[in-house]
CHARMM-style PDB file with segment names, atoms N, HN, CA, C and O in Angstrom:
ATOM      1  N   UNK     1     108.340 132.687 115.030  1.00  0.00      PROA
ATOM      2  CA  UNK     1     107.118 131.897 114.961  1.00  0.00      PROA
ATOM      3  C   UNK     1     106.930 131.121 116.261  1.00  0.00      PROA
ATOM      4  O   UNK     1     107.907 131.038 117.005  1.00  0.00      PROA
ATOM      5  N   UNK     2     105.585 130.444 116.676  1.00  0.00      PROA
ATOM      6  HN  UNK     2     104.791 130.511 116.072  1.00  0.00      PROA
ATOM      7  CA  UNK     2     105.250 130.251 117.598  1.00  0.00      PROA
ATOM      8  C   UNK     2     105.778 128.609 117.648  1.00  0.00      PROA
ATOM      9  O   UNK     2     105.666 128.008 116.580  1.00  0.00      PROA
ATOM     10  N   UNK     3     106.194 128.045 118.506  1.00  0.00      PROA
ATOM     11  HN  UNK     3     106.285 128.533 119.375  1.00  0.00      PROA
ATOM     12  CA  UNK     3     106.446 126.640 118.622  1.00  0.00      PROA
ATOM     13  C   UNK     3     104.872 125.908 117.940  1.00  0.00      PROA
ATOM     14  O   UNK     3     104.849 125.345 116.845  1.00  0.00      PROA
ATOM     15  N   UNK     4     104.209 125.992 118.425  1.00  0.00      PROA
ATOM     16  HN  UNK     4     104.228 126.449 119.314  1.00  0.00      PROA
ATOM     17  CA  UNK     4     102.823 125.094 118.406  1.00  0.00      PROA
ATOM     18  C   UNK     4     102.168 125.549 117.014  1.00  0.00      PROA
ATOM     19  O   UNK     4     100.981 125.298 116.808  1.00  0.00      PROA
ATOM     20  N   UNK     5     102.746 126.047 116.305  1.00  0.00      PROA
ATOM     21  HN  UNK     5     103.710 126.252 116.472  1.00  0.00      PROA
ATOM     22  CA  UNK     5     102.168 126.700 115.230  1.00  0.00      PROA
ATOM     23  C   UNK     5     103.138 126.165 114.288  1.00  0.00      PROA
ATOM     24  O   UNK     5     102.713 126.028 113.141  1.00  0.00      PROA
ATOM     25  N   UNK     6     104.830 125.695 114.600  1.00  0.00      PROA
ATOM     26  HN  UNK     6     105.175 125.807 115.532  1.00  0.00      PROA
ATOM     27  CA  UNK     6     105.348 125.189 113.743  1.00  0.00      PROA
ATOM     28  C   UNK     6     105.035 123.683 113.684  1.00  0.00      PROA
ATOM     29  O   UNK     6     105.095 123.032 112.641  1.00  0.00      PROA
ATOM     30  N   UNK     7     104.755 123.269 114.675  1.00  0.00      PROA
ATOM     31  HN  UNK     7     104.706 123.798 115.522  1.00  0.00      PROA
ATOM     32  CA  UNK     7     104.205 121.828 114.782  1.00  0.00      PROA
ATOM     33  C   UNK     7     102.863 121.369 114.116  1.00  0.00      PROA
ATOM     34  O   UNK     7     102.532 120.226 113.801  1.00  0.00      PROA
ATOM     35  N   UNK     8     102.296 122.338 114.004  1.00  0.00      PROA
ATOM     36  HN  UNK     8     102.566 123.266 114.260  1.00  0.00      PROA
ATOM     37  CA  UNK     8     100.617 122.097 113.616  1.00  0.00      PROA
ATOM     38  C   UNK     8     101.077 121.702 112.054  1.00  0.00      PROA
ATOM     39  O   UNK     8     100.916 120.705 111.351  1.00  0.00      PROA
ATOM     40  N   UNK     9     101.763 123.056 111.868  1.00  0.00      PROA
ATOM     41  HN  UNK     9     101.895 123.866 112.439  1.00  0.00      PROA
ATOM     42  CA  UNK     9     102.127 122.463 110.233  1.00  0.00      PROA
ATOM     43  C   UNK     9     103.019 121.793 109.834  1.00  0.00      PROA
ATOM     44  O   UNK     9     103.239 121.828 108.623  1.00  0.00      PROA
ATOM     45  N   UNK    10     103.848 120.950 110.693  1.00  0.00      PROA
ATOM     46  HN  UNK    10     103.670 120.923 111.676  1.00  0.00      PROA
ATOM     47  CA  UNK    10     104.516 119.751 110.232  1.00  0.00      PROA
ATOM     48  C   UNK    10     103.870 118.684 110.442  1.00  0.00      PROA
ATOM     49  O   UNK    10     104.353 117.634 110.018  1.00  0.00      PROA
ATOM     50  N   UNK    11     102.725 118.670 111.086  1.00  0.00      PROA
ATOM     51  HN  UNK    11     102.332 119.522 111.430  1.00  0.00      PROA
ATOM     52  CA  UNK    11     101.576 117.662 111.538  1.00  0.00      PROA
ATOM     53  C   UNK    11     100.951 117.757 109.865  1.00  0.00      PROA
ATOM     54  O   UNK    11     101.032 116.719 109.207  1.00  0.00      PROA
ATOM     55  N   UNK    12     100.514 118.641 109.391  1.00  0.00      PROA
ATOM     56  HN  UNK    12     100.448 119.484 109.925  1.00  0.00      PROA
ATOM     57  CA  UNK    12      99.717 118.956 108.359  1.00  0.00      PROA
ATOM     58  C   UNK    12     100.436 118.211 106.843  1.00  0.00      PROA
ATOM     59  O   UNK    12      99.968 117.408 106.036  1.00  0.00      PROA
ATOM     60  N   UNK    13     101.723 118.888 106.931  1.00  0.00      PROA
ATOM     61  HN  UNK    13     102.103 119.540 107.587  1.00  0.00      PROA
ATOM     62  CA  UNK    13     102.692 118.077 106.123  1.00  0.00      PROA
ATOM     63  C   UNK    13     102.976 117.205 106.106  1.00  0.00      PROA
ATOM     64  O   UNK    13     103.204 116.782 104.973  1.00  0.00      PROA
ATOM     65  N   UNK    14     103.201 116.217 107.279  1.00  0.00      PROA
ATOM     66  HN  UNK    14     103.016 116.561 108.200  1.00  0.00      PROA
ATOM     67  CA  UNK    14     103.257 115.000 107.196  1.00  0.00      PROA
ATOM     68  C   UNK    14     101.839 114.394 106.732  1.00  0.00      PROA
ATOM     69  O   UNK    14     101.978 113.395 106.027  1.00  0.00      PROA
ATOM     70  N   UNK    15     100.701 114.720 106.935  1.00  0.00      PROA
ATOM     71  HN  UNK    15     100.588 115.532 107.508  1.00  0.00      PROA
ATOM     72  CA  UNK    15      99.501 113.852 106.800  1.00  0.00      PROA
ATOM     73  C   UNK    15      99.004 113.928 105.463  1.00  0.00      PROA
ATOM     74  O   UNK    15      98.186 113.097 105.068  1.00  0.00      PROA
ATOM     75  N   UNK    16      99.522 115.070 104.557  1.00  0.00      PROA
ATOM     76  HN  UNK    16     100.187 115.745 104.879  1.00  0.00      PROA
ATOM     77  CA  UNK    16      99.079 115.242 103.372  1.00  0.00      PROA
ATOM     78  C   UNK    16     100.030 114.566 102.532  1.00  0.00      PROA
ATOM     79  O   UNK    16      99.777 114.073 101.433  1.00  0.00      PROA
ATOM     80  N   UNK    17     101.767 114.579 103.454  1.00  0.00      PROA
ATOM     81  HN  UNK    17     101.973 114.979 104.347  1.00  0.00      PROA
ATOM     82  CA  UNK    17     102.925 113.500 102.543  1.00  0.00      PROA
ATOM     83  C   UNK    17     102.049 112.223 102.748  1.00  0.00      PROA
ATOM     84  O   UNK    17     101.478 111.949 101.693  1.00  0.00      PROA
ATOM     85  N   UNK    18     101.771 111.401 103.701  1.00  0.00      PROA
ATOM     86  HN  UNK    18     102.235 111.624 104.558  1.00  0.00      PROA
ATOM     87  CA  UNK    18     101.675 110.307 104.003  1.00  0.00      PROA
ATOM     88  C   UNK    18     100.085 109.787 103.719  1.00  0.00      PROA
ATOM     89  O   UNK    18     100.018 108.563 103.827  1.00  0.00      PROA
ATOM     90  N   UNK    19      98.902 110.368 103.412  1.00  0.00      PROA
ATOM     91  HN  UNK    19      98.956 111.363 103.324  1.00  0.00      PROA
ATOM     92  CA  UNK    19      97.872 110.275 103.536  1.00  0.00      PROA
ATOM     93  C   UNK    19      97.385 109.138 101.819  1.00  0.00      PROA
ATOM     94  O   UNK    19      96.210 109.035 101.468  1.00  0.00      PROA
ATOM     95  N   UNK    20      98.071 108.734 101.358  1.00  0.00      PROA
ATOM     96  HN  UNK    20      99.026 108.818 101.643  1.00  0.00      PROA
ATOM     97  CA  UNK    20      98.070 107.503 100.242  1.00  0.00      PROA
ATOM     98  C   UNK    20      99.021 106.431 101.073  1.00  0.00      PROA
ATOM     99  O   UNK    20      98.352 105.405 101.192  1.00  0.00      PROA
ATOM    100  N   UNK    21     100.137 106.286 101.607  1.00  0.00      PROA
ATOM    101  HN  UNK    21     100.681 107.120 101.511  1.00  0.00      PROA
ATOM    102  CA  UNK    21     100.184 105.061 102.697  1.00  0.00      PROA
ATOM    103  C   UNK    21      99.518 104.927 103.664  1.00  0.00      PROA
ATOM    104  O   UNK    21      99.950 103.985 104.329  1.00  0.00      PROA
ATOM    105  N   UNK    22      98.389 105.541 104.244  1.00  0.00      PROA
ATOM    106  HN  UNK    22      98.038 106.306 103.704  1.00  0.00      PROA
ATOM    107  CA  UNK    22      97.576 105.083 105.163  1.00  0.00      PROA
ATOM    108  C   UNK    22      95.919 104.587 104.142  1.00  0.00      PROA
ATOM    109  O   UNK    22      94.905 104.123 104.664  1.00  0.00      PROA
ATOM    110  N   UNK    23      96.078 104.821 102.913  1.00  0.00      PROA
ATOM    111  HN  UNK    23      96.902 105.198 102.490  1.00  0.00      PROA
ATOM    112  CA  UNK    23      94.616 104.495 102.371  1.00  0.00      PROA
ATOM    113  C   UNK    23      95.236 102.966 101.799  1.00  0.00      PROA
ATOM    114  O   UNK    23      94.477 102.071 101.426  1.00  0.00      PROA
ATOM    115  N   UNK    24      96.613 102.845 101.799  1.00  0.00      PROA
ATOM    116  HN  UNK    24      97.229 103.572 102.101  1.00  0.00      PROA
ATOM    117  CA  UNK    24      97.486 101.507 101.224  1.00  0.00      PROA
ATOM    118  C   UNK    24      96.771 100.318 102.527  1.00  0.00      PROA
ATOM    119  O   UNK    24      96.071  99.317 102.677  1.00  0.00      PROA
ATOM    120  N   UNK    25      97.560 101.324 103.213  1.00  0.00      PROA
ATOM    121  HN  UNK    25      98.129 102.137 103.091  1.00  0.00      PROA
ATOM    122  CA  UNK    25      96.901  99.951 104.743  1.00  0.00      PROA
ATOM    123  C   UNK    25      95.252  98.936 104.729  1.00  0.00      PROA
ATOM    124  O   UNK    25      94.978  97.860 105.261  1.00  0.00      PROA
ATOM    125  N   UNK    26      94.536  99.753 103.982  1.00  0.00      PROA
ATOM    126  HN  UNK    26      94.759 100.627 103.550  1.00  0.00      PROA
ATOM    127  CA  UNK    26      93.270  99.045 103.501  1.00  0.00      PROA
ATOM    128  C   UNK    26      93.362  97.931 102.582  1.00  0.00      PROA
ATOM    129  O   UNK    26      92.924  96.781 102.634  1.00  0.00      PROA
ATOM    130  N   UNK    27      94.015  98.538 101.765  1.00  0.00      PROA
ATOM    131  HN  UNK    27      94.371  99.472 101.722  1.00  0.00      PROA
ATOM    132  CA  UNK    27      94.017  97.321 100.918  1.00  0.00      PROA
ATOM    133  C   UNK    27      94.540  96.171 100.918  1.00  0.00      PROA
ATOM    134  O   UNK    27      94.215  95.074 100.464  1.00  0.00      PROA
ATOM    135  N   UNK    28      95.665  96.700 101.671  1.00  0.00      PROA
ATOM    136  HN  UNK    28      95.929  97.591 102.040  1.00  0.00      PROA
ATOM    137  CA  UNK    28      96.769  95.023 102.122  1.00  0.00      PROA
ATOM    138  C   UNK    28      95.573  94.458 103.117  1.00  0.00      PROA
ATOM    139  O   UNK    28      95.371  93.246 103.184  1.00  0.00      PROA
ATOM    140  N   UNK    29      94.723  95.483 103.952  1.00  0.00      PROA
ATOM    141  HN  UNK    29      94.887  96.468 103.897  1.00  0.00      PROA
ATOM    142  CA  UNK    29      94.037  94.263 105.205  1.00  0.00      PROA
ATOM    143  C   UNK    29      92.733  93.699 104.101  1.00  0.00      PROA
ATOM    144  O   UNK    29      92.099  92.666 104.321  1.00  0.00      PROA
ATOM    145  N   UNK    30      92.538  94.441 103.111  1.00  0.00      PROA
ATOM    146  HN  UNK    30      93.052  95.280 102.932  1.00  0.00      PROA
ATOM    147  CA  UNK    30      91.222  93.353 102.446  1.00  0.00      PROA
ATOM    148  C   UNK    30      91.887  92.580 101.917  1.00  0.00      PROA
ATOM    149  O   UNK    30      91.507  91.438 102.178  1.00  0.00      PROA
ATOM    150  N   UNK    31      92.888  92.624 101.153  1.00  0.00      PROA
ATOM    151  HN  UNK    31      93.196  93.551 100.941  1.00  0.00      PROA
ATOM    152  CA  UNK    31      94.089  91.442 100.545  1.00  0.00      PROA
ATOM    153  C   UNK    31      94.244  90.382 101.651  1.00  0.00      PROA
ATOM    154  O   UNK    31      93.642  89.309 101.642  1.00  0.00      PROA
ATOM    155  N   UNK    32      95.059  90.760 102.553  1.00  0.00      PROA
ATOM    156  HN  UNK    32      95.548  91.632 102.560  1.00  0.00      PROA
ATOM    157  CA  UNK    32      95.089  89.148 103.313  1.00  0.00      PROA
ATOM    158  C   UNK    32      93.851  88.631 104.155  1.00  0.00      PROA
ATOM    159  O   UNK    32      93.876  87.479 104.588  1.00  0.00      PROA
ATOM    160  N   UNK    33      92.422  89.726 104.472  1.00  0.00      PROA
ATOM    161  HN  UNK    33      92.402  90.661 104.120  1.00  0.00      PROA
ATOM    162  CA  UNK    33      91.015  89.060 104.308  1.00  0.00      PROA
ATOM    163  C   UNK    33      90.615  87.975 103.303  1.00  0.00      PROA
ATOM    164  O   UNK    33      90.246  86.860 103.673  1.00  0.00      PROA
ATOM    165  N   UNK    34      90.710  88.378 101.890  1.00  0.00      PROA
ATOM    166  HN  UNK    34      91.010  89.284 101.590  1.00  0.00      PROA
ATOM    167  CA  UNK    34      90.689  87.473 100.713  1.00  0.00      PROA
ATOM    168  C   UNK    34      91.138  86.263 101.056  1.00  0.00      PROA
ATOM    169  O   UNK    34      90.579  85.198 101.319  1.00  0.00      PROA
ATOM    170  N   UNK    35      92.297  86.633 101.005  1.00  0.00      PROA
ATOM    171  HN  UNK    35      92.751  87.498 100.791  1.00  0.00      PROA
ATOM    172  CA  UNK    35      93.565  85.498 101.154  1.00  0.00      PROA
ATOM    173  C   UNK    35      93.141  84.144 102.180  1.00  0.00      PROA
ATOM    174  O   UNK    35      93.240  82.931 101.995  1.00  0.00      PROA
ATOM    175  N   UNK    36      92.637  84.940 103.310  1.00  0.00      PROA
ATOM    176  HN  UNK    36      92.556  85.926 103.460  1.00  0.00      PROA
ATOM    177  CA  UNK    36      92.432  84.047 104.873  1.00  0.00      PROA
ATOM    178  C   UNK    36      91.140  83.364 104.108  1.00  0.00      PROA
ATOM    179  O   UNK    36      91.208  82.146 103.949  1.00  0.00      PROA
ATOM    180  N   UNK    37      90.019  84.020 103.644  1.00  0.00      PROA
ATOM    181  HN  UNK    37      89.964  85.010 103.773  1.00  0.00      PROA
ATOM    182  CA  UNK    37      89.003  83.667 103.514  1.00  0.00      PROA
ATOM    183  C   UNK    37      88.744  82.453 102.628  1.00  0.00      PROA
ATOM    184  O   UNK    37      87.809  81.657 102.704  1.00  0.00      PROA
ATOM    185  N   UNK    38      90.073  82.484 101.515  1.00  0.00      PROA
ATOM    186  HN  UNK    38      90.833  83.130 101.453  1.00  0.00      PROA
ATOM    187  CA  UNK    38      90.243  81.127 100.648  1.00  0.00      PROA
ATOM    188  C   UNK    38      90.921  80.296 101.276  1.00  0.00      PROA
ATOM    189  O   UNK    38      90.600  79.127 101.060  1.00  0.00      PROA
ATOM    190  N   UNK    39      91.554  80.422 101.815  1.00  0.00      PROA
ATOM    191  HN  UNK    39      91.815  81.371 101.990  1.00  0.00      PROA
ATOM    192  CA  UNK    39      92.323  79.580 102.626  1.00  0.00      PROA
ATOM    193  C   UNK    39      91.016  78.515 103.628  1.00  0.00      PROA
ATOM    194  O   UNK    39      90.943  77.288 103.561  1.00  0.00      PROA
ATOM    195  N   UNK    40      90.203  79.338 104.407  1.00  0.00      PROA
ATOM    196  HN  UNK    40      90.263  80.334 104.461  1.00  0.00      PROA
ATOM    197  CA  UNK    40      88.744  78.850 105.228  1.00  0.00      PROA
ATOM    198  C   UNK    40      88.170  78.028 103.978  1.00  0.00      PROA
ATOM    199  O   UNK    40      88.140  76.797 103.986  1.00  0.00      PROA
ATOM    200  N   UNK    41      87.801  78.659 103.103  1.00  0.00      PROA
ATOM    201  HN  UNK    41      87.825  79.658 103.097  1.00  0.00      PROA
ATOM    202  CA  UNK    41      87.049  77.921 102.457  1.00  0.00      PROA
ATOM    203  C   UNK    41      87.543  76.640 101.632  1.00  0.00      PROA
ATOM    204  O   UNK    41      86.741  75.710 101.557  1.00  0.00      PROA
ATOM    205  N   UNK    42      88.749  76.509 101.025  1.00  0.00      PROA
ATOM    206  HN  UNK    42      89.400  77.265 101.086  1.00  0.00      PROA
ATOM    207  CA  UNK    42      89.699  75.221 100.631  1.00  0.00      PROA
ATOM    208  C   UNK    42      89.945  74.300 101.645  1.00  0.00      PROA
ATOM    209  O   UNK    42      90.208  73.144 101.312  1.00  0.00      PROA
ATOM    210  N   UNK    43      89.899  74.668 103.082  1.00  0.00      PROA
ATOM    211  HN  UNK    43      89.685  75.607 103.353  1.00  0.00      PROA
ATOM    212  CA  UNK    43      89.622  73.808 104.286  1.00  0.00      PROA
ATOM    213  C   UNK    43      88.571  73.233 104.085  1.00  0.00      PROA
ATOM    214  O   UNK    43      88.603  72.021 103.876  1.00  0.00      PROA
ATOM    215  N   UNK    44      87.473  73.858 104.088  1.00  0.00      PROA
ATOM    216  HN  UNK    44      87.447  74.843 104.257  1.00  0.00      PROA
ATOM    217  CA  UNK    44      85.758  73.099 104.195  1.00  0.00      PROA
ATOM    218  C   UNK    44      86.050  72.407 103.231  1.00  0.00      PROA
ATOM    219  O   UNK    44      86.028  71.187 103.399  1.00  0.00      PROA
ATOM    220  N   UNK    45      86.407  72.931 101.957  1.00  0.00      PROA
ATOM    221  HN  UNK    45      86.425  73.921 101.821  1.00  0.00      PROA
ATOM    222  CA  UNK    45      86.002  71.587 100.569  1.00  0.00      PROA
ATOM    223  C   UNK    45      86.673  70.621 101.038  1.00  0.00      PROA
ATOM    224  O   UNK    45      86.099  69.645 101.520  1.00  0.00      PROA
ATOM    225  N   UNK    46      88.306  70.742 100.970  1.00  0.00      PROA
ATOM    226  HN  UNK    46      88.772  71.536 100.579  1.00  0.00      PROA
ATOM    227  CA  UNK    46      88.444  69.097 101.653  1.00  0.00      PROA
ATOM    228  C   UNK    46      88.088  68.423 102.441  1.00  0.00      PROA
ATOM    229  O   UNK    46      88.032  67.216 102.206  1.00  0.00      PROA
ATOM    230  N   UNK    47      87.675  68.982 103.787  1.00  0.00      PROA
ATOM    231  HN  UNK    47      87.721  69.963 103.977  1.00  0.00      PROA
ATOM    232  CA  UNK    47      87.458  68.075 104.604  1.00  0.00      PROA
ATOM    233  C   UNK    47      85.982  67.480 104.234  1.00  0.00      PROA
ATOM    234  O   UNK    47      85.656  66.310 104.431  1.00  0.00      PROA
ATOM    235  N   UNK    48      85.068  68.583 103.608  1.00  0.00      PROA
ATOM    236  HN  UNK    48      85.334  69.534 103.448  1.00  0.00      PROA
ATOM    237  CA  UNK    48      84.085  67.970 103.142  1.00  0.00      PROA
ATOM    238  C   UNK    48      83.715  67.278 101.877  1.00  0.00      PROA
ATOM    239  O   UNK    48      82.629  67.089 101.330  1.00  0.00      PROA
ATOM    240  N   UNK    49      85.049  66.927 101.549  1.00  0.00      PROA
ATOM    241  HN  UNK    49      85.931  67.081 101.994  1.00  0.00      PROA
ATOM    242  CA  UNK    49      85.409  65.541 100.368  1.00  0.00      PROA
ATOM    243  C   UNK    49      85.533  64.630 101.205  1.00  0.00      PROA
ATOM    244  O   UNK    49      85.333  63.536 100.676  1.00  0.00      PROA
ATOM    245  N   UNK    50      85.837  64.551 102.567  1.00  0.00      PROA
ATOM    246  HN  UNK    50      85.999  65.440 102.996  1.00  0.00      PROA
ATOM    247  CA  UNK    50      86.345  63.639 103.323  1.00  0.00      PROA
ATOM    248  C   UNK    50      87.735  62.982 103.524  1.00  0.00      PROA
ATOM    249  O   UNK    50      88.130  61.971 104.106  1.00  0.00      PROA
ATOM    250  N   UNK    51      88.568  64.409 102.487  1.00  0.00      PROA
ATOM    251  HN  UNK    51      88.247  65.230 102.015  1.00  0.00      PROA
ATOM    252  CA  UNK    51      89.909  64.110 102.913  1.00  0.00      PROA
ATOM    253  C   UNK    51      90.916  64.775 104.054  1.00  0.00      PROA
ATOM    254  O   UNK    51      90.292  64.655 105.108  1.00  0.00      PROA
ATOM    255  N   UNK    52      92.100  65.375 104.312  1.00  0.00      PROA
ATOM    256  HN  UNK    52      92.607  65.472 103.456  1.00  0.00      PROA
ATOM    257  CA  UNK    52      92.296  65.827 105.544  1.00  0.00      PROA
ATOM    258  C   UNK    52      93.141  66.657 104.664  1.00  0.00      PROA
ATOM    259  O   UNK    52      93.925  66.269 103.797  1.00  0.00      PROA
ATOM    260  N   UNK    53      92.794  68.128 105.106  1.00  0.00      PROA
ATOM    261  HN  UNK    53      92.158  68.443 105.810  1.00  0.00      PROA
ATOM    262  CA  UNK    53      93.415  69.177 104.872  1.00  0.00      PROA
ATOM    263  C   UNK    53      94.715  69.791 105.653  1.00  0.00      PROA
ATOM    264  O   UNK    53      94.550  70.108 106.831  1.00  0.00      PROA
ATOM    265  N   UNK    54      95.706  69.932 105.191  1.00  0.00      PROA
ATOM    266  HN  UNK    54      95.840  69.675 104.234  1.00  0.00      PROA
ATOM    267  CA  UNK    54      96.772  70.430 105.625  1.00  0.00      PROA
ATOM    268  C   UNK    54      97.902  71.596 105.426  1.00  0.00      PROA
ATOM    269  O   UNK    54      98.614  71.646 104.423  1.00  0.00      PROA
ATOM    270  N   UNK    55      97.962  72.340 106.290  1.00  0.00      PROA
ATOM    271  HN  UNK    55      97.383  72.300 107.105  1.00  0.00      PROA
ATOM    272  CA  UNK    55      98.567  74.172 106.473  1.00  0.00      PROA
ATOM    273  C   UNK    55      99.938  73.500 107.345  1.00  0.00      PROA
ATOM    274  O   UNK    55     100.082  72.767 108.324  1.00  0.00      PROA
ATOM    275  N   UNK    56     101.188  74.501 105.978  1.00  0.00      PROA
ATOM    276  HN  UNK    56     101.071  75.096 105.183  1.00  0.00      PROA
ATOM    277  CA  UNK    56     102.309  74.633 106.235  1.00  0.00      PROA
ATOM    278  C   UNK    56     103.203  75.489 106.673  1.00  0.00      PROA
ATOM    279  O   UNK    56     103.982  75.574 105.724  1.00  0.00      PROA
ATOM    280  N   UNK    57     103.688  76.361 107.729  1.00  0.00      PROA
ATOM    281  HN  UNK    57     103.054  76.292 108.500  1.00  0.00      PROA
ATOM    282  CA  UNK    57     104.800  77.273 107.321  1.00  0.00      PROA
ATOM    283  C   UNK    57     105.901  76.907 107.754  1.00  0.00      PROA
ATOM    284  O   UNK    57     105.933  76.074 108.660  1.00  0.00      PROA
ATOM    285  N   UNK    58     107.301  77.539 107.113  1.00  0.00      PROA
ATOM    286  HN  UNK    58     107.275  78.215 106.377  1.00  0.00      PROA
ATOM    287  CA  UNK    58     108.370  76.634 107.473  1.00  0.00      PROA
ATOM    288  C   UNK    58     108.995  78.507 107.479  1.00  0.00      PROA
ATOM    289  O   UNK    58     108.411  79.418 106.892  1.00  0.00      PROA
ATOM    290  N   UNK    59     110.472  78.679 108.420  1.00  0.00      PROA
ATOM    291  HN  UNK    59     110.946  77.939 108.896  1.00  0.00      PROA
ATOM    292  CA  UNK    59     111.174  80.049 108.141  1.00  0.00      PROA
ATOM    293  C   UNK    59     112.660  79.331 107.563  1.00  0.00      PROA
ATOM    294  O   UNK    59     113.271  78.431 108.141  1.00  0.00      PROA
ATOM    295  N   UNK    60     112.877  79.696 106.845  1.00  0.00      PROA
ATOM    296  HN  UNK    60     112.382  80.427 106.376  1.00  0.00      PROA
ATOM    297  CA  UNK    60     114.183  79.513 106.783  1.00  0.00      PROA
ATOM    298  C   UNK    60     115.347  80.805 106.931  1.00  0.00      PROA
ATOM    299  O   UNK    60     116.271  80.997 106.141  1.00  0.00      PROA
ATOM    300  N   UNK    61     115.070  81.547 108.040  1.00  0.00      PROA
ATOM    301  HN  UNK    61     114.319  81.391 108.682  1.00  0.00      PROA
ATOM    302  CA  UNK    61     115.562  83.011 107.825  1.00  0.00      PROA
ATOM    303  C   UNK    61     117.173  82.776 107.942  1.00  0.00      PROA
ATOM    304  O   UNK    61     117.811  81.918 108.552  1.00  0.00      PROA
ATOM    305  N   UNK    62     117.594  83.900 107.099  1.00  0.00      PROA
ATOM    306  HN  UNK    62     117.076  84.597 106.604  1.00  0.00      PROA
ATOM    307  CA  UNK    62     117.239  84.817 106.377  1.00  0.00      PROA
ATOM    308  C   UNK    62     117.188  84.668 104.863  1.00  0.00      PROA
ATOM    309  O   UNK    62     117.337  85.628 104.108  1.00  0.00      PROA
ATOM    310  N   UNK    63     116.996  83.572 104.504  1.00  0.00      PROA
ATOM    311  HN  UNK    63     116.874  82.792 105.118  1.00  0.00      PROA
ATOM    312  CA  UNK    63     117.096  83.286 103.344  1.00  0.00      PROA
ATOM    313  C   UNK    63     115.385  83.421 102.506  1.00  0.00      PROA
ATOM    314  O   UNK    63     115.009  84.347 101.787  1.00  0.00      PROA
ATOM    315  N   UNK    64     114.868  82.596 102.768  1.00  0.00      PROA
ATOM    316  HN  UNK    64     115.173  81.844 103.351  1.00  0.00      PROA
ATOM    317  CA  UNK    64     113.475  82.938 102.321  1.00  0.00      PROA
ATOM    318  C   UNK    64     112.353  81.852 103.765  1.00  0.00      PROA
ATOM    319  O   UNK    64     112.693  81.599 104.921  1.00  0.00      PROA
ATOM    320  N   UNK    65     111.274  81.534 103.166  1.00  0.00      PROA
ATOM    321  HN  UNK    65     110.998  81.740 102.227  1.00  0.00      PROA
ATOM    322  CA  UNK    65     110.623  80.862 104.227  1.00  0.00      PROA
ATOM    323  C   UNK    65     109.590  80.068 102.971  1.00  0.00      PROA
ATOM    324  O   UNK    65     109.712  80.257 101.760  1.00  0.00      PROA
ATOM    325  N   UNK    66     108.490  79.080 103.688  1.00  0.00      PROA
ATOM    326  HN  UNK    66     108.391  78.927 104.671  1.00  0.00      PROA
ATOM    327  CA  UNK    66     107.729  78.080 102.868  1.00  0.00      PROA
ATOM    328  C   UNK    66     106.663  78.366 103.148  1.00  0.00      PROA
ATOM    329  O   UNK    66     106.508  79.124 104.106  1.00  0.00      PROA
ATOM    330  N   UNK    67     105.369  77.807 102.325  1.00  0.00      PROA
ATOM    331  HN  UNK    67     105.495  77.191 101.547  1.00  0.00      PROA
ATOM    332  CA  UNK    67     104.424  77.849 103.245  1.00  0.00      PROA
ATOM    333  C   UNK    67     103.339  76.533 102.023  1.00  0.00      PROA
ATOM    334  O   UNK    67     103.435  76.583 100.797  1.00  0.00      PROA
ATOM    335  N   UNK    68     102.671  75.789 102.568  1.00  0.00      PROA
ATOM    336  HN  UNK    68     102.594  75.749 103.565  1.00  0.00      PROA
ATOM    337  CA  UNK    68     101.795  75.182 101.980  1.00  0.00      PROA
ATOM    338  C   UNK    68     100.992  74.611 102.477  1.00  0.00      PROA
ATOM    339  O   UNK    68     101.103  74.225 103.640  1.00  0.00      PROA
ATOM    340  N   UNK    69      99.751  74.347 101.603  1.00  0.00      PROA
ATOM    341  HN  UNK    69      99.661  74.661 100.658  1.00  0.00      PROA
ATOM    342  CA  UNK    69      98.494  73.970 101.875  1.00  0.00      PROA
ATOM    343  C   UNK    69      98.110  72.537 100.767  1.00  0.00      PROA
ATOM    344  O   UNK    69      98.619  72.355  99.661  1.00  0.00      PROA
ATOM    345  N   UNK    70      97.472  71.986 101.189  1.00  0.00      PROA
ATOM    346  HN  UNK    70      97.059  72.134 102.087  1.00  0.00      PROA
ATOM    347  CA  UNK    70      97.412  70.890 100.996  1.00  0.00      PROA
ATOM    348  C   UNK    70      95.822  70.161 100.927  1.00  0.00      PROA
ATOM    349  O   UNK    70      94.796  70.741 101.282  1.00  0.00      PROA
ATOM    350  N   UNK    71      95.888  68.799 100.399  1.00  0.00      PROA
ATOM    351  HN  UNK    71      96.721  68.328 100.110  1.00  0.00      PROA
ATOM    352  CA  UNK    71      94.472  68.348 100.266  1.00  0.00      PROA
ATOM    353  C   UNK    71      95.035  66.743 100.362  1.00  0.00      PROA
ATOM    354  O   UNK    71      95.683  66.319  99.406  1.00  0.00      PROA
ATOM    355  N   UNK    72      94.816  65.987 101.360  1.00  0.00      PROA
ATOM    356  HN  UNK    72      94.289  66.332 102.138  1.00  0.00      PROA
ATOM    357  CA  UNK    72      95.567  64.560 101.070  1.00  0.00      PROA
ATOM    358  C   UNK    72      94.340  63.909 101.832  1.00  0.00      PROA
ATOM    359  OT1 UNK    72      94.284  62.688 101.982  1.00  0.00      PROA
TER     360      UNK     72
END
């Protein structure tokens, strides 16, 4: 068999193995869109309560890490 002919179809195979983890990649980026977008908007309400809004992250690697948001 021809080199470029065995490649085409391991190209083919891989994209038909892998072709549901690349439609995954969408959804995690509208997921942390969501995510960012509440985050924007829980900013505006507090500050437009007139209190002061506050974003946390902390790492504690390798153990786990923190993260919080706040309204004070």
């Amino acid at each position: 068999m021809d080199l470029s002919l065995l490649s085409s179809m391991y190209q083919s195979e891989l994209s038909a193995k892998y072709a549901d983890l690349v439609e995954n990649k969408w959804v995690w980026f509208i997921f942390a869109l969501v995510i960012l977008a509440g985050i924007v908007v829980y900013a505006f309400y507090c500050t437009r309560m007139g209190r002061q809004f506050g974003f946390g992250v902390k790492f504690n690697w390798p153990r786990m890490g923190l993260m919080g948001i706040k309204c004070k």
